[in-house]
Structure formats: structure tokens, C-alpha cells
N, C-alpha and C positions, 0 to 999 in steps of 0.2 A: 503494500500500500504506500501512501503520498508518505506516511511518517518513515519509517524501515527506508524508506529510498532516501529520503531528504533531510535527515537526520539521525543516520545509521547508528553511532557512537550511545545517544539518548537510547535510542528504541532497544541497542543490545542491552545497556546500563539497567533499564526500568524489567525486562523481558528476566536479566540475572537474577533481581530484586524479585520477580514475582507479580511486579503491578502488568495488570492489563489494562491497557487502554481505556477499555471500558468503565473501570473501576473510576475515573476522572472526567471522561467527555460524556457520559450520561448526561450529569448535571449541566457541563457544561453547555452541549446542547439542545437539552430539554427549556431550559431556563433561559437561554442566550445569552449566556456568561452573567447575569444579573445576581446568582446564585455565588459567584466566586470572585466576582468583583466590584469595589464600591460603588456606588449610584454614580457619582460624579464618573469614574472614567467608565463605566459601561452603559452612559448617555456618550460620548464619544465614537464609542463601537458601533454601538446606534445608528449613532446621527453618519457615519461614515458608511453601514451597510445599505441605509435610505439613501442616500447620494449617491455612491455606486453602483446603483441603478440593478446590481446581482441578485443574483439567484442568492435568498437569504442561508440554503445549507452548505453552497459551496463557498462563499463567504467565510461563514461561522468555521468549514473545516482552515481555510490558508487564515484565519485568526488563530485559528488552536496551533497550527503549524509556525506562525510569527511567533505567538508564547512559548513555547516550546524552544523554539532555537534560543530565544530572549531567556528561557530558564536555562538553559543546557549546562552549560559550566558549574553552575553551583547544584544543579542536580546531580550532576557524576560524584558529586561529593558526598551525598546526604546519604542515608540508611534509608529503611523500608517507611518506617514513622514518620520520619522529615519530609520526605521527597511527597507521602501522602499528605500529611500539612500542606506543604505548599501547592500543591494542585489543588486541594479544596479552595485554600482565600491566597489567590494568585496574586502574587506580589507587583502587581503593576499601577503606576501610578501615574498623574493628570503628564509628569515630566515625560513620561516615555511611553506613554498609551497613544499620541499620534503617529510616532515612529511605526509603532507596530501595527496600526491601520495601515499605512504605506506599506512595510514590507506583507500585510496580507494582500492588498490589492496589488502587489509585482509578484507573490505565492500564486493569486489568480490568475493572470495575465499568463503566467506560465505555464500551470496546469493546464489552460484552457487554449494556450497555442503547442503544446503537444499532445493534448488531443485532438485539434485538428489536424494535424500530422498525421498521427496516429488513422484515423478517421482515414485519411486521404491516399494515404500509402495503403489499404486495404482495402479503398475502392480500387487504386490502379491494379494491385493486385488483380484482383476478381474482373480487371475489366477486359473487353475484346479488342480497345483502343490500341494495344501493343502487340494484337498480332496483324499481319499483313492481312490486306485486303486477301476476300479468293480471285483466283482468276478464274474466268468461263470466256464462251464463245462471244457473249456482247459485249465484250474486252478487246476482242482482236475484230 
């Protein structure tokens, strides 16, 4: 998935520890980070998904993906207890919550032009465009 690829180091760290993903983006999804961060910066998040004009779940995921690289460092360092602390009341604040709105809407931008890639390379694949015309008699 998006995380394991793009934050391989975190994802093996947390996978060691035991924590499933699940165990932290439930809430965070369910609730749209209001659950794990203060009113002030998750009106930012907000006000940044509404502007955005996105699809609000693929949003929410390249925000949990900005958080995450934004936690990484001092996660690799925590135990099983801390690292769960911290994913529940996510340490981010009014100073570096627009940052991470930014680096989610370039998390999106990216995911969303290599799935057109993706996408596009598996139509040529499949398509007839790449092989020669046939020839016949209303040819010659």
C-alpha cells in the first residue's frame, strides 16, 4: 500500500512493534482527524480539504501519509505505549499543520499522476493500437 511504499522504515518500525495501521486510522478516519487533533488545526485540515476541491478519503489518506513522514523520526524511537500515545493526540500544531496540508496535496498530486500512468500503461497494454494494421485485398 501508499504507506509500506512511501514510508518503508515507519511501516517496518510500527509492523516490528505490533501496531496495525488500523489500530490509529480508524479514528483517524472515521472522525476526520477531529478525534486526534485540536479544533484549531483540524479546522485547517478542513478548510484545506474544502479548497482542494478532492475526493475527501483520498485527501484524508496523503494527510495521514504527510503525518506520518512528519512523525517518523521520533517514532522509530518510541516503544509500543508511546508510539500509541502519539497516534491517538497527534502532535501537530497551528506552526506546522499548513506545511502538512501542502505536503498532502503534493502526497495527492502524486498518487493521482501515477495512477494515471498506471491506468494508461494498461490501456496500451490491452490495446490493438500497437499492433499493425491487417492487410487484405482492399489494400492492394
Amino acid at each position: 500500500g501508499e504507506f509500506s511504499e512511501r514510508i518503508p522504515g515507519l511501516y517496518s518500525h510500527l509492523e516490528l512493534m505490533q501496531i496495525d495501521s488500523g489500530m490509529y486510522t480508524t479514528s483517524w478516519f472515521l472522525t476526520c482527524f477531529l478525534y486526534n487533533l485540536t479544533l484549531d488545526v483540524v479546522t485547517v485540515v478542513w478548510d484545506t480539504l474544502i479548497v482542494s476541491n478532492r475526493r475527501p478519503d483520498r485527501f484524508l489518506l496523503a494527510f495521514a501519509l504527510a503525518v506520518l513522514r512528519f512523525l517518523e523520526e521520533r517514532l522509530l524511537k518510541m516503544n509500543f505505549e508511546e508510539i500509541n500515545e502519539v497516534l491517538i493526540r497527534i502532535p501537530v500544531t497551528m506552526q506546522n499543520v499548513q506545511q502538512l496540508c501542502l505536503d498532502a496535496i503534493s502526497n495527492l498530486e502524486e498518487m493521482e499522476l501515477r495512477h494515471n500512468i498506471e491506468t494508461s500503461n494498461s490501456k496500451v497494454e490491452n490495446s490493438t493500437l500497437l499492433q499493425p494494421p491487417p492487410f487484405g485485398k482492399d489494400l492492394m
